[in-house]
C-alpha positions in Angstrom: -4.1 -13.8 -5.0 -4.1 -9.8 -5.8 -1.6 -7.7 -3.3 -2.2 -4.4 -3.9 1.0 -2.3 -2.2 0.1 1.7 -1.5 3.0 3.9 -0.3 0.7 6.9 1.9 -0.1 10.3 0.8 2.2 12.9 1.1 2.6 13.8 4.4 3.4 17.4 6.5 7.0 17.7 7.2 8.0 16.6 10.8 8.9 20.4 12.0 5.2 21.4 10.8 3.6 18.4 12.1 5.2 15.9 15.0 2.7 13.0 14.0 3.0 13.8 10.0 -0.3 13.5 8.7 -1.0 13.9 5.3 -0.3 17.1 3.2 -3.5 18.7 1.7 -1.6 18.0 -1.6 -1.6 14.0 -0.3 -4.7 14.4 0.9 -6.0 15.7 -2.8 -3.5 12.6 -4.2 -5.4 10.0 -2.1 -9.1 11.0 -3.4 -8.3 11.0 -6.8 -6.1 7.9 -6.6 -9.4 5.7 -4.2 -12.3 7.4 -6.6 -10.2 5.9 -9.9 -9.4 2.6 -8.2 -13.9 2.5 -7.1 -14.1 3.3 -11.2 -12.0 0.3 -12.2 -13.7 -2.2 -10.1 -10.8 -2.7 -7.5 -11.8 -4.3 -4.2 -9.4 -5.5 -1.7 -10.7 -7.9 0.9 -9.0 -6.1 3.4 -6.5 -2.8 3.7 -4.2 -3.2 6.1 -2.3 -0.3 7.6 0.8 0.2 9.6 -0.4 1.9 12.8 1.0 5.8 11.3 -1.0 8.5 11.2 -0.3 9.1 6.8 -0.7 5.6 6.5 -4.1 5.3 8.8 -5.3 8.0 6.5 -4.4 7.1 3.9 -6.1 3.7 4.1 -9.1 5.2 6.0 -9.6 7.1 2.6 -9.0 4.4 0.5 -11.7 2.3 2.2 -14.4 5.0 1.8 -13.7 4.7 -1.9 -13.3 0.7 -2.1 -15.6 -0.3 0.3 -13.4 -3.0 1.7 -15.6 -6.0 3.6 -13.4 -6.9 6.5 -12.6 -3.2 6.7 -8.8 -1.2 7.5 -6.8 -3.5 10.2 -3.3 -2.5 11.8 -0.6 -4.7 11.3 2.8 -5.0 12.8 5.6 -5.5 10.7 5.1 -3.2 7.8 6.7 -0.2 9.4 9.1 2.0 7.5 12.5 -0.3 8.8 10.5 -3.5 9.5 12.2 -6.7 7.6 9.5 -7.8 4.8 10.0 -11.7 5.9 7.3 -10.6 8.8 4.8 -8.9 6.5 5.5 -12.4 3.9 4.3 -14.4 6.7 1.1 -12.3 6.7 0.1 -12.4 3.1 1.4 -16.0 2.7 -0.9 -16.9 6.2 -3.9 -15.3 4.6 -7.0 -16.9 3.2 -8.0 -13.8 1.5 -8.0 -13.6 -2.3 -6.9 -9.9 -2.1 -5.0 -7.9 0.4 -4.3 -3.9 0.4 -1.0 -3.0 2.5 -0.7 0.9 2.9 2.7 1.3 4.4 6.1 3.2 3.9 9.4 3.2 2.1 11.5 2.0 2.5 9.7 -1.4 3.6 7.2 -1.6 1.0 10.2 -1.2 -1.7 11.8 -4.4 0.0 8.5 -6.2 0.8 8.1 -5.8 -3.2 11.7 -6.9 -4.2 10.9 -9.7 -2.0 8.2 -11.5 -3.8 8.8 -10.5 -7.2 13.2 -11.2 -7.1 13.1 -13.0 -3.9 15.8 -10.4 -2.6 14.8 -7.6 -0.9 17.7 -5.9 -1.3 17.4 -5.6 -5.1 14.6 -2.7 -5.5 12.4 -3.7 -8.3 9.5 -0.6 -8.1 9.9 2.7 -7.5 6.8 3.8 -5.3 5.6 6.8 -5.2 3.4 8.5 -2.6 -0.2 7.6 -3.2 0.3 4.9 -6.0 -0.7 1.6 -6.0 1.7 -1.4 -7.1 -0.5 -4.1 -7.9 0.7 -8.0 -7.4 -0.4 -11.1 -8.5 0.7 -14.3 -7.1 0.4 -17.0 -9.5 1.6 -21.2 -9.3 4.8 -19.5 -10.8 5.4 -17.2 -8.3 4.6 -13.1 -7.7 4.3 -11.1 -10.5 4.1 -7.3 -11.3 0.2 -6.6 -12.5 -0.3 -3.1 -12.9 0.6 -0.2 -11.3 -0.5 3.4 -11.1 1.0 6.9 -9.9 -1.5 10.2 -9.0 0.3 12.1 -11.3 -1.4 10.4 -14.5 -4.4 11.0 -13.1 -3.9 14.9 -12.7 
């Protein structure tokens, strides 16, 4: 199974913007991050996204690029403070052979820990805003595939 783990776009600061959509910066970030991952072939099954306005964008543009088939779903658990063990249950329940989450830091740093160190205290990745961290779960476990960051795409 693939996991690929997206951290939203930059977002307005909360004092410009209560419901802190995306930047036009993240906004530029996203495009050119969904239009390279259409180029190399990636397709997620699904994108699931946390219910936030970034991350709702985020994964609304994403979608247009990658053409999901079952589409961008909410899912509750992968909230900035939510404990990973709840988002686990949803990729480990999944018959999917590849899963996007869009989420937020800090939970997608500990969701990541989780699987790859079994310790989601221990961070592993360093997301940044608009990358993708891909997984790849394996009969040995989760595994670190690839990753990618806007700024090498600038």
């Amino acid at each position: 199974m693939d996991l690929y783990l997206v951290q939203h776009g930059k977002a307005k600061p909360k004092e410009e913007d209560p419901d802190r959509s995306l930047s036009e910066e993240g906004r530029l970030e996203v495009e050119r991050m969904a239009r390279y991952a259409a180029g190399i072939g990636l397709q997620p099954d699904l994108i699931y996204q946390s219910g936030k306005l970034r991350a709702q964008q985020t994964a609304v543009m994403l979608a247009q690029a990658l053409n999901p088939p079952e589409g961008v779903k909410p899912l509750d658990g992968i909230a900035p403070n939510d404990d990973p063990e709840k988002a686990l249950q949803s990729v480990d329940s999944t018959e999917h052979d590849s899963l996007m989450i869009v989420g937020h830091l800090p939970h997608l740093s500990r969701l990541a820990s989780l699987l790859i160190a079994g310790n989601p205290a221990v961070e592993v990745i360093a997301f940044r805003n608009g990358g993708i961290v891909a997984l790849r779960r394996d009969e040995e476990g989760w595994r670190l595939n690839w990753c990618l960051v806007p700024q090498v795409l600038s």
